[in-house]
N, C-alpha and C positions, 0 to 999 in steps of 0.2 A: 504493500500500500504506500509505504512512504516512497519507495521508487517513479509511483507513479504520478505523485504530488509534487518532486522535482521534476520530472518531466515536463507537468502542465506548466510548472512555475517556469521552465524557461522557455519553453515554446508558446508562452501569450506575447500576446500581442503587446508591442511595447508602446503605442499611443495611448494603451489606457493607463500603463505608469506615467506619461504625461499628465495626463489630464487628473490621475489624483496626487497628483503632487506640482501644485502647481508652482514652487518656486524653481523646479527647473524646465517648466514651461517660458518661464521669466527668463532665466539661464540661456535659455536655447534661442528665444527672440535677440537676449543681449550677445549672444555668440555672434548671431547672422550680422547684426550694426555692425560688429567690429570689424568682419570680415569682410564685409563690402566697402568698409573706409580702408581695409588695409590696401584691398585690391586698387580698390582707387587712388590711394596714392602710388601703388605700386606704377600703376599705370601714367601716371605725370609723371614720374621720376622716369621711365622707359622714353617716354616721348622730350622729356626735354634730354636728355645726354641721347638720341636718335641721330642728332648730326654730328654726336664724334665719331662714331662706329661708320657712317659712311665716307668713303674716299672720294 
């Protein structure tokens, strides 16, 4: 029995631990900000040093 109560425990679905715990719902929205500011600077930084890299 307890075999099978780990099994379920890791084969659910993991939106619904989202959703009852919602401070890393909060987590996961603050993760995606940062990583669209990081990408975007990454991306200014690529474009402005663009005309060393070309000959």
């Amino acid at each position: 029995m307890k075999k099978y109560a780990i099994n379920q425990r890791i084969h659910r679905d993991p939106t619904t631990y989202f959703k009852s715990h919602p401070i890393l719902e909060v987590l996961k929205y603050i993760a995606i900000i940062i990583g669209s500011y990081a990408i975007s600077k990454l991306e200014e930084f690529v474009n402005k040093h663009d005309d060393t890299t070309k000959e």
